[in-house]
Backbone as CSV, one residue per row, in Angstrom:
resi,resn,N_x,N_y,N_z,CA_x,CA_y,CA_z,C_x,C_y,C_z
1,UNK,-82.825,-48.995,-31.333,-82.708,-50.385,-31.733,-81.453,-50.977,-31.089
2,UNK,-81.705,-52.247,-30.994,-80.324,-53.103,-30.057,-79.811,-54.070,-30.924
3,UNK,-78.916,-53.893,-31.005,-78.231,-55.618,-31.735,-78.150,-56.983,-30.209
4,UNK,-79.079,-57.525,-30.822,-78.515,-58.937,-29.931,-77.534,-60.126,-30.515
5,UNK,-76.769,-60.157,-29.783,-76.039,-61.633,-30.496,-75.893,-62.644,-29.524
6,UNK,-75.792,-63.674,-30.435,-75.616,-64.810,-29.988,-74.918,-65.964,-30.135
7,UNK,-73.910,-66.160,-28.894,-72.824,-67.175,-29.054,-73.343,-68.390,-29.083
8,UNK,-72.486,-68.925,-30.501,-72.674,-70.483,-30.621,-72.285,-71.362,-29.350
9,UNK,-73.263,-72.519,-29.457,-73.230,-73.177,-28.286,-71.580,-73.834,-28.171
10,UNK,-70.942,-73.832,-27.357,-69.234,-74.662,-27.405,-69.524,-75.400,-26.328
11,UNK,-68.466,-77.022,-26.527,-67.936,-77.889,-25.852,-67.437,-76.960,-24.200
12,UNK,-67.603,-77.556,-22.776,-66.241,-76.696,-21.935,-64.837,-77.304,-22.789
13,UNK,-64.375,-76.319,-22.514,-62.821,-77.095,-22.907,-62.024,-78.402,-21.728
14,UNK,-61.681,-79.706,-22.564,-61.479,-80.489,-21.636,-60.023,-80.281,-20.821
15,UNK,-59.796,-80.389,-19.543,-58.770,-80.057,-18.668,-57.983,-81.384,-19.141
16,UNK,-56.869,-80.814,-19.818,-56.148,-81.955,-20.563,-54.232,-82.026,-20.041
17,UNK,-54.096,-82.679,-19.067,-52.486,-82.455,-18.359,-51.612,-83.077,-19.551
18,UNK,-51.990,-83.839,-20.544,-51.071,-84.160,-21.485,-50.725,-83.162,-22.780
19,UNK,-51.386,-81.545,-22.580,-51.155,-80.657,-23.193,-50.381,-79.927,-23.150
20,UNK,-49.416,-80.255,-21.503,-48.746,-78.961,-20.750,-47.356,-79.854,-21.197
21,UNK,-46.452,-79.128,-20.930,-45.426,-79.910,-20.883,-44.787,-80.184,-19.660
22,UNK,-43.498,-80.707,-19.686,-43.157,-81.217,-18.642,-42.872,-80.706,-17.122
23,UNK,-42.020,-79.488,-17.475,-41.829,-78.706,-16.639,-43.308,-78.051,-15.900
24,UNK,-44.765,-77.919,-16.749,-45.800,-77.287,-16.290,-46.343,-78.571,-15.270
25,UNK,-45.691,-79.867,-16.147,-46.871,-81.010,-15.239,-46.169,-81.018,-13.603
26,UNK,-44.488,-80.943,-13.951,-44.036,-80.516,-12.604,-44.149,-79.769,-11.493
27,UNK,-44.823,-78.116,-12.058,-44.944,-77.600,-11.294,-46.361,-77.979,-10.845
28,UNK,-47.054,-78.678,-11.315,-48.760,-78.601,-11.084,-48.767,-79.604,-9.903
29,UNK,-48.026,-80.791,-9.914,-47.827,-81.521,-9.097,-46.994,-81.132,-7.318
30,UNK,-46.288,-80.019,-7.765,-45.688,-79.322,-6.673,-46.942,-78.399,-5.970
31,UNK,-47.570,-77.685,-6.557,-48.958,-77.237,-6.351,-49.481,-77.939,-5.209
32,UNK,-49.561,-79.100,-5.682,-50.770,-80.465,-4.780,-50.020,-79.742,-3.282
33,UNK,-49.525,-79.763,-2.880,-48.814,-79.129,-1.541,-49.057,-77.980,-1.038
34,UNK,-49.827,-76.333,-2.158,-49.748,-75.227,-1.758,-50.746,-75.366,-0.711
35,UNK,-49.927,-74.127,-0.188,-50.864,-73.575,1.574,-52.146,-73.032,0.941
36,UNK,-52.421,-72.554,-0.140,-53.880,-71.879,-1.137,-54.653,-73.080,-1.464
37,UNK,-55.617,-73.294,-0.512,-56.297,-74.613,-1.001,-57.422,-74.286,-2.741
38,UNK,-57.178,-73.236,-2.632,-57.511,-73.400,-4.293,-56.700,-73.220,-5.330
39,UNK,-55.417,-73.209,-4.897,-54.029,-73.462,-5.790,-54.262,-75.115,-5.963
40,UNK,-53.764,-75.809,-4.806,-53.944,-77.247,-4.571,-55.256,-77.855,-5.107
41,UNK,-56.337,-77.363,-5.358,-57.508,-78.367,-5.781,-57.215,-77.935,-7.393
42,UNK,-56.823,-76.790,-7.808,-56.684,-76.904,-8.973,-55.687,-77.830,-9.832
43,UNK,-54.438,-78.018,-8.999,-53.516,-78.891,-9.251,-54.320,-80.382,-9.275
44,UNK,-54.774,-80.895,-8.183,-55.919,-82.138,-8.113,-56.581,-81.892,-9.416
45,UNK,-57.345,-81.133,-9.673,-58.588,-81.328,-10.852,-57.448,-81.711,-11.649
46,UNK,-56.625,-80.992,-12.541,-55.896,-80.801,-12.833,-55.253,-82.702,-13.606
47,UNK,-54.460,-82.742,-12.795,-53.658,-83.828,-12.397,-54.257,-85.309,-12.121
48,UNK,-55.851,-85.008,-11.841,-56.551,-87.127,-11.225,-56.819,-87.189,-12.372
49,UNK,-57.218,-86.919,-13.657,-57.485,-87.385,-14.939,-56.190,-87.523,-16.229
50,UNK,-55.109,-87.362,-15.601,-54.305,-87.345,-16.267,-53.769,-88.945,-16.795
51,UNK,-53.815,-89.848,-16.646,-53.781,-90.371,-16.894,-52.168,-91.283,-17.293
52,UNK,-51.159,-90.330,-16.558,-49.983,-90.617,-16.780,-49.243,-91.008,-15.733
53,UNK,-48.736,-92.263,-16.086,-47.692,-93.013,-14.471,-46.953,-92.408,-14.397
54,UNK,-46.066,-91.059,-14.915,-45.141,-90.707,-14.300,-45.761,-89.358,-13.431
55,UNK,-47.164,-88.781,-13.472,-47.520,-88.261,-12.643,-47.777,-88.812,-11.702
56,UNK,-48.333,-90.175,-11.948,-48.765,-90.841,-10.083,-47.389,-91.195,-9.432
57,UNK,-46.299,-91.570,-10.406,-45.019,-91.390,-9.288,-44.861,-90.427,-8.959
58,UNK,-44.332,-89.026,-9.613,-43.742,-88.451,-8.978,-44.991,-87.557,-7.526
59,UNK,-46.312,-87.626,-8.106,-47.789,-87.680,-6.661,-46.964,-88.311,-5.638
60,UNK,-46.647,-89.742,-5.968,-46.423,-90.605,-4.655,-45.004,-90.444,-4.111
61,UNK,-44.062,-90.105,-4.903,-42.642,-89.121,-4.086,-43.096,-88.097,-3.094
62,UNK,-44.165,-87.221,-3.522,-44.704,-86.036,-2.917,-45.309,-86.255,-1.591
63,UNK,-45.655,-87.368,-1.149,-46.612,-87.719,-0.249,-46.169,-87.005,0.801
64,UNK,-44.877,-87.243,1.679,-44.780,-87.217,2.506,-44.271,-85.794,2.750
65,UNK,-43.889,-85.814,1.691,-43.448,-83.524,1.637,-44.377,-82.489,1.562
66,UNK,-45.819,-82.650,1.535,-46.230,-82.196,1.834,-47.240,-82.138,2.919
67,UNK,-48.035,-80.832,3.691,-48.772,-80.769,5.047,-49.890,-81.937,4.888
68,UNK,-50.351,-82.389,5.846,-50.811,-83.357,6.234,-52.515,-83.100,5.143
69,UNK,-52.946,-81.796,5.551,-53.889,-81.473,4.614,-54.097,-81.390,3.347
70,UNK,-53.093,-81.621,2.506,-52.829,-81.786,1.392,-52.725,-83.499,1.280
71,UNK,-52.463,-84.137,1.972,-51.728,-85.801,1.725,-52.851,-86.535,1.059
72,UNK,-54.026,-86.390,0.945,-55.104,-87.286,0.772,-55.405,-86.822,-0.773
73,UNK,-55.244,-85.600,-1.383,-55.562,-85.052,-3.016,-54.547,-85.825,-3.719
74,UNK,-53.348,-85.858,-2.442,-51.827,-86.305,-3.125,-51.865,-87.746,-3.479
75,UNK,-52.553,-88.269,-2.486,-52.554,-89.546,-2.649,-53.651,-89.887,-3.556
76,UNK,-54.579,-89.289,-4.022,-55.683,-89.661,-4.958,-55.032,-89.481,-6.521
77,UNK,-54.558,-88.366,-6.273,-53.602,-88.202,-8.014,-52.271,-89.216,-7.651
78,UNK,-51.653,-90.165,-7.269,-50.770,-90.802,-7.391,-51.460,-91.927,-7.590
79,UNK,-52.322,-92.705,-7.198,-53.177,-93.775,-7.224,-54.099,-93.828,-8.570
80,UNK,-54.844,-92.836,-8.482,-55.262,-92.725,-10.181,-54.699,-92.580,-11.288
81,UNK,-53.090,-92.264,-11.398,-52.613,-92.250,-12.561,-51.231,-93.481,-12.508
82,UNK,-51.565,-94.203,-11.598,-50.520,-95.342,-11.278,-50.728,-96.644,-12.355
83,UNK,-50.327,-97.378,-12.980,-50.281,-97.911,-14.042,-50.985,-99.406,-13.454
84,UNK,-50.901,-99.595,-12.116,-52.097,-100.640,-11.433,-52.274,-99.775,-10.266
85,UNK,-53.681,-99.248,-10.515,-54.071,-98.392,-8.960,-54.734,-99.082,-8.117
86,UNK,-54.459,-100.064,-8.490,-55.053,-101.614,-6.851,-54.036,-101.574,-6.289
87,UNK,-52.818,-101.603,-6.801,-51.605,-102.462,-5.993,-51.582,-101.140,-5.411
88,UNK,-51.350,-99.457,-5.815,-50.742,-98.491,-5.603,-51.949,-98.741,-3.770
89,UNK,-52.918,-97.937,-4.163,-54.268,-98.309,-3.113,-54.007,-99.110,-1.811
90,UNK,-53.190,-100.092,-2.273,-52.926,-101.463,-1.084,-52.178,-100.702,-0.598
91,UNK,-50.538,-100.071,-1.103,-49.190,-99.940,-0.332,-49.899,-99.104,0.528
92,UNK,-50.624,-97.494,-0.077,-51.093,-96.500,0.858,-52.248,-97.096,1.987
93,UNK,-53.044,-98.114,1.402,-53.890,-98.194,3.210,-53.186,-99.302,3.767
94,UNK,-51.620,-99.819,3.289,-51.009,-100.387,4.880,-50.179,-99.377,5.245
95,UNK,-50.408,-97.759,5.384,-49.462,-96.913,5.886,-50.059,-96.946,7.097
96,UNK,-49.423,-96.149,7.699,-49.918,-95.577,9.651,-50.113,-94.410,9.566
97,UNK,-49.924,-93.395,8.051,-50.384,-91.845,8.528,-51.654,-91.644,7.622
98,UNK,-52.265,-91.407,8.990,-54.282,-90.840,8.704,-54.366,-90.532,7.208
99,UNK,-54.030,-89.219,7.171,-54.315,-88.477,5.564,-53.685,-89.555,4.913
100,UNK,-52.793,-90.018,4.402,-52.587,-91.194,3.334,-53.298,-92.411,3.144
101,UNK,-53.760,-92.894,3.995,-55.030,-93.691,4.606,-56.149,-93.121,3.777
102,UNK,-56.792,-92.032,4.296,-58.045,-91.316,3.771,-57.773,-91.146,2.409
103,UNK,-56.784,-90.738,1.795,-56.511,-90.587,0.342,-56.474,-92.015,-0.233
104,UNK,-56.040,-92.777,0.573,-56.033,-94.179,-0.435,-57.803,-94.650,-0.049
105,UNK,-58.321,-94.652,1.156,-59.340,-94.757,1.186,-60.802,-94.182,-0.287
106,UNK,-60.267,-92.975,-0.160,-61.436,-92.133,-1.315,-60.897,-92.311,-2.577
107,UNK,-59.735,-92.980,-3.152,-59.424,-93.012,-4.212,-60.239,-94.503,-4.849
108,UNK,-59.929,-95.433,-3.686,-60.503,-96.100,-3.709,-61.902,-96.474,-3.913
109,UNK,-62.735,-95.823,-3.136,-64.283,-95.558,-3.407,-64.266,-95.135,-5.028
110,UNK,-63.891,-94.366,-5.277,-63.860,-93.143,-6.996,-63.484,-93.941,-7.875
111,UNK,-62.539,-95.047,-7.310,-62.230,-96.024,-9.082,-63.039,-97.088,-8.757
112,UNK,-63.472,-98.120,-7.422,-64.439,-98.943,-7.523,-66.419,-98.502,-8.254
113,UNK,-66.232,-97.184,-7.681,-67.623,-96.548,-8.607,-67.531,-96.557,-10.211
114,UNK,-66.506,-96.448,-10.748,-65.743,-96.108,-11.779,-66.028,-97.543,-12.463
115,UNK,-65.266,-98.788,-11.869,-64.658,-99.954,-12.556,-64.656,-100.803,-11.453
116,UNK,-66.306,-100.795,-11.359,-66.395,-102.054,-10.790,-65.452,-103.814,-10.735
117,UNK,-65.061,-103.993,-9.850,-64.351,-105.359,-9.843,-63.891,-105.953,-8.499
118,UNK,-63.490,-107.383,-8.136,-63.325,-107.971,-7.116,-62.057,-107.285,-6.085
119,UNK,-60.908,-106.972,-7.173,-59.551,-106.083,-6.397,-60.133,-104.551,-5.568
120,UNK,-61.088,-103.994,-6.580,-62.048,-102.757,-5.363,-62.409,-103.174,-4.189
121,UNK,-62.840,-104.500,-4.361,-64.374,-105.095,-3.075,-63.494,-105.024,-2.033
122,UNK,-61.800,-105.936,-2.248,-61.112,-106.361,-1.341,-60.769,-104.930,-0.966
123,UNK,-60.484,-104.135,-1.343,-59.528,-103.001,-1.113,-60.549,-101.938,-0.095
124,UNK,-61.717,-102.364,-0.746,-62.841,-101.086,-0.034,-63.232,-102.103,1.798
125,UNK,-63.143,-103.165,1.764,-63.493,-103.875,2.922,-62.185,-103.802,4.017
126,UNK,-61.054,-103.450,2.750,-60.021,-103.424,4.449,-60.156,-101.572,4.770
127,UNK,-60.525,-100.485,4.071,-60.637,-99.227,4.424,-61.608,-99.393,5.081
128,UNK,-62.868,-100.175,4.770,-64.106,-99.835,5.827,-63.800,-100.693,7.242
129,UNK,-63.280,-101.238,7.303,-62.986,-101.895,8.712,-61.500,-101.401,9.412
130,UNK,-61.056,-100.232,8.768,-60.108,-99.112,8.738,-60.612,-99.176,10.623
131,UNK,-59.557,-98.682,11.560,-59.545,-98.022,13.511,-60.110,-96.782,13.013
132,UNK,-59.760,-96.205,12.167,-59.839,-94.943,12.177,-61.087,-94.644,11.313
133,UNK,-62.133,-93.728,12.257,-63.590,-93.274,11.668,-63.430,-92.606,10.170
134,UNK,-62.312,-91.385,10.317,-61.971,-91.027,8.659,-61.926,-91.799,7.697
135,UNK,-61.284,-92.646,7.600,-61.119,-93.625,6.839,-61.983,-94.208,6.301
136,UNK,-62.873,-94.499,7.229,-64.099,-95.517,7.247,-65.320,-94.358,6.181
137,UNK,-65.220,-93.173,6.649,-66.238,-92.713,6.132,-65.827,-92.300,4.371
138,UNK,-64.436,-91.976,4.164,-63.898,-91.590,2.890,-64.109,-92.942,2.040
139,UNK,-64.364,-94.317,3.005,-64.471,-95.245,1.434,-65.841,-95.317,1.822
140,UNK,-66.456,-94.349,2.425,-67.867,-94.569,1.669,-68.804,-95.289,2.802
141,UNK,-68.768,-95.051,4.734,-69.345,-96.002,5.334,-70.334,-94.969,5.642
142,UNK,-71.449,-95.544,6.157,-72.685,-94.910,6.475,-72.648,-94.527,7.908
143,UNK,-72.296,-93.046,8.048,-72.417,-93.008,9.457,-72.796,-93.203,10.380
144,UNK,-74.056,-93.510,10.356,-75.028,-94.478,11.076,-74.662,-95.605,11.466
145,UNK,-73.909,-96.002,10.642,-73.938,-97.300,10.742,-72.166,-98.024,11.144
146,UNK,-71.617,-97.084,11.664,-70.097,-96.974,12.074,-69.941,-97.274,13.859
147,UNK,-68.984,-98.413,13.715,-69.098,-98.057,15.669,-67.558,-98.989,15.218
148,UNK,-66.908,-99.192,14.384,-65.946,-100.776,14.602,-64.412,-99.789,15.083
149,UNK,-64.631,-98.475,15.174,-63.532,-97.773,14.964,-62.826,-97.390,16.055
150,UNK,-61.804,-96.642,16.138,-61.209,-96.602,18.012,-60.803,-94.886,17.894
151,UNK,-60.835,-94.234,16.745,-60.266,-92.984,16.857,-60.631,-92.191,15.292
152,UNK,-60.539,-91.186,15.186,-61.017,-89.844,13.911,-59.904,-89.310,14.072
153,UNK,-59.322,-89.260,12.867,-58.270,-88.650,12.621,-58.176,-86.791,11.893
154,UNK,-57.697,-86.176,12.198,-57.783,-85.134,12.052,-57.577,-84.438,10.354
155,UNK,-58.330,-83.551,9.510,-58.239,-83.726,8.261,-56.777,-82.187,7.562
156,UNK,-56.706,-81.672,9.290,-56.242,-80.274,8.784,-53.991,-80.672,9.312
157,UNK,-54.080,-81.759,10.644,-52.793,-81.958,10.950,-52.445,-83.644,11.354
158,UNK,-53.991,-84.241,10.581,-53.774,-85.682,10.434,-53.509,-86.743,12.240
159,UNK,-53.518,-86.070,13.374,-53.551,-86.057,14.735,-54.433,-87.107,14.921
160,UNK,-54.006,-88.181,15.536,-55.498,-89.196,16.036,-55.911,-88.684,17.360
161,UNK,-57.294,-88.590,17.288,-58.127,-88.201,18.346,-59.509,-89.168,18.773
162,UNK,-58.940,-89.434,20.095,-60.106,-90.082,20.196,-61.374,-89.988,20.456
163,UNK,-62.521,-91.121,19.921,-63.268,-90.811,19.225,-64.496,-90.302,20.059
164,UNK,-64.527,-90.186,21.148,-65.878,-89.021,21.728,-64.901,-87.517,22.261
165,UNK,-63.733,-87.406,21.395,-63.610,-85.853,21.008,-64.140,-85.157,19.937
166,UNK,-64.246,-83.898,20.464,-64.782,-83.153,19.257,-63.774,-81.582,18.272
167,UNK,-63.103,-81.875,19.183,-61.612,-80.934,18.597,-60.398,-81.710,18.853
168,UNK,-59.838,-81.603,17.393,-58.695,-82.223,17.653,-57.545,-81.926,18.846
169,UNK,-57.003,-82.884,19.299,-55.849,-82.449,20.507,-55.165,-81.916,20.274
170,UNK,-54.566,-82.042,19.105,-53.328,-81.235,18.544,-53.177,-80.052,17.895
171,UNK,-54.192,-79.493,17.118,-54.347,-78.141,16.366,-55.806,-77.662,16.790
172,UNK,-56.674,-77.780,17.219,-57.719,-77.320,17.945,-58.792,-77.879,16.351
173,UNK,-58.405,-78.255,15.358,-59.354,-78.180,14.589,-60.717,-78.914,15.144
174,UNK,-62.184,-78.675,14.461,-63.292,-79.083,14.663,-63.497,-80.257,14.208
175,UNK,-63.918,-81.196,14.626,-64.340,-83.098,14.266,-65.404,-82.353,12.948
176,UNK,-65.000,-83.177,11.891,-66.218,-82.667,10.947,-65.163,-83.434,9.972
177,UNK,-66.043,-84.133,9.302,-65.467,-85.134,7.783,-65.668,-84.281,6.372
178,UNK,-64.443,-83.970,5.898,-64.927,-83.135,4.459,-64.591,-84.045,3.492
179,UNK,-65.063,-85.076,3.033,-65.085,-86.337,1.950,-65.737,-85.493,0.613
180,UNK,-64.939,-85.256,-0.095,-65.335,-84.871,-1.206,-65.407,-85.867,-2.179
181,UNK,-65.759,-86.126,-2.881,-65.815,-87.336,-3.916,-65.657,-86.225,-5.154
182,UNK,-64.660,-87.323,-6.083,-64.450,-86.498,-7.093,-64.622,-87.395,-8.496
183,UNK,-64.812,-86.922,-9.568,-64.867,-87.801,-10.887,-63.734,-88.168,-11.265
184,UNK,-63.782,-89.795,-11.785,-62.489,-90.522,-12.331,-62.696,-90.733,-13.774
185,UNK,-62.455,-90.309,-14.814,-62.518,-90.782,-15.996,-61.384,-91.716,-16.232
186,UNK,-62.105,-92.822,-16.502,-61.371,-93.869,-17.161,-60.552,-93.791,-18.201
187,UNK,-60.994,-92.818,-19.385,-59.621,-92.729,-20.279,-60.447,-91.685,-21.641
């Protein structure tokens, strides 16, 4: 004879950054930077629902300290927990570096899906008419349907390459768009 049992059905437990304390939210945010891209996405999961402006500042201190491949998670958790993530959105797509671009780009797409409104429309029309093909495709353009652009920016050392290359010039990486779209809970 066998005993079977059976676990009651449970909630997942919700990934809650206002549980940790300070020093943990610090280090989680230092994370967003590790060379272990599944150190760093855990910090992202982590950290875009948090819901706290002093995480999207100290995200947006981080920007530039960390590798170029990291800049776009960085810039999605500074923008989503920014206390107006329109205005935050604007400063990052008038930058000049690719990955901060693409991060303000896809953050963008994720809260206009989110919370629909006129400050998205504007914000998603200057990323889609973005030089740069990355850009264009992270807020969401139909590849097909893309030609307004002059260069693809590189996702691993952020390198502009122009656009009938297929490896980047600068680190040999492969032309290939990894646009992940991620969930924004509103609150």
């Amino acid at each position: 004879m066998h005993d079977i049992m059976f676990a009651p059905p449970f909630a997942r437990p919700a990934i809650d950054a206002a549980r940790l304390d300070p020093q943990d939210r610090e280090a989680l945010i230092g994370t967003l930077g590790a060379e272990s891209d599944w150190l760093a996405e855990i910090a992202f999961t982590f950290l875009l629902n948090s819901h706290d402006p002093h995480i999207g500042e100290r995200a947006a201190r981080r920007v530039r300290e960390v590798a170029p491949n990291r800049r776009a998670n960085t810039v999605i958790v500074a923008i989503a927990n920014d206390p107006d993530p329109a205005d935050a959105a604007s400063r990052f797509l008038d930058t000049s570096d690719p990955p901060v671009r693409v991060g303000a780009a896809a953050a963008t797409r994720m809260l206009a899906q989110a919370e629909p409104s006129r400050s998205w429309t504007g914000l998603l029309n200057r990323a889609l008419t973005d030089n740069d093909q990355t850009v264009q495709l992270a807020a969401g353009a139909d590849p097909a349907s893309i030609g307004r652009e002059s260069y693809w920016s590189c996702g691993e050392c952020g390198h502009e390459n122009r656009i009938d290359a297929r490896q980047c010039g600068s680190c040999g990486e492969e032309e290939g768009f990894h646009i992940i779209m991620h969930r924004w809970n509103s609150g």
